[in-house]
N, C-alpha and C positions, 0 to 999 in steps of 0.2 A: 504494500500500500504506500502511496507515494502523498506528501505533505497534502496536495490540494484533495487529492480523493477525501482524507480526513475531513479535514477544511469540511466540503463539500457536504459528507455523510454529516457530519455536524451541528453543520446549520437548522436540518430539521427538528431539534432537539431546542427544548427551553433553556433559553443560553443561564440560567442561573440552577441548571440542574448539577448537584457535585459528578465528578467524572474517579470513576475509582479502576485498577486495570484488575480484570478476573484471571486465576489461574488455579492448575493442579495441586491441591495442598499437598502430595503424592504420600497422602495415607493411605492406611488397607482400602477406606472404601470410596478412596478414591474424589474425593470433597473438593467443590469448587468452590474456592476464594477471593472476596474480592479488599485490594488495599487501596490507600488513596496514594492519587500521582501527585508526588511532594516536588518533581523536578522533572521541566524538559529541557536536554542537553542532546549536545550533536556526541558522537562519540564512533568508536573504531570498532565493528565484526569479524570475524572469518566464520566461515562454516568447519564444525567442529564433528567428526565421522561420531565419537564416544558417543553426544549430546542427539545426535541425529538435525541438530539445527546448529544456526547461529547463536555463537557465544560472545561475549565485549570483550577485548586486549583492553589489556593496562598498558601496555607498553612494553616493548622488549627492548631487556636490558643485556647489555653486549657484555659477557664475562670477557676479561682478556685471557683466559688459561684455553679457550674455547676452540677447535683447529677448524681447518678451513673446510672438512665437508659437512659441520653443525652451520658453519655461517651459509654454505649453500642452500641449506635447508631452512634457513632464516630467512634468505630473499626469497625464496620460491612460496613461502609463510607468507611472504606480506603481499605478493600479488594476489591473494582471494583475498584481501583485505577490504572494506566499502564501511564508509565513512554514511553515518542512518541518523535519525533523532530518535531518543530513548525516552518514554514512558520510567520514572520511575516513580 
């Protein structure tokens, strides 16, 4: 979903309605959640194989002991990288 879709989807809505984001509590029975969005910020993804989706980078931090086929594997890292706005 892309900013204006939001925007858009939005609008229909009574603009003094609270907006909270719903998710999996990933208990046994599986309970859906909802928390309030205290922060929109732009922020860094990749797609992450473990998560099956996108997960947010903090940042990677360059060890110097580090040899150069970990740093290959660092740039090839940051090319699935895409720059989103976060709900949190």
């Amino acid at each position: 979903m892309t900013v204006q879709e939001l925007i858009e989807k939005l609008q229909s809505f009574d603009p003094q309605m609270e907006v909270e984001f719903a998710y999996n509590y990933g208990d046994h029975w599986r309970t859906e959640v909802a928390k309030h969005i205290t922060e929109i910020d732009e922020g860094t993804v990749t797609y992450s194989d473990y998560h099956r989706m996108n997960k947010v980078v903090d940042g990677i931090e360059e060890d110097d002991e580090e040899d150069d086929e970990e740093e290959d594997d660092e740039e090839e890292y940051d090319k699935d990288e895409k720059m989103v706005v976060l709900l949190r």
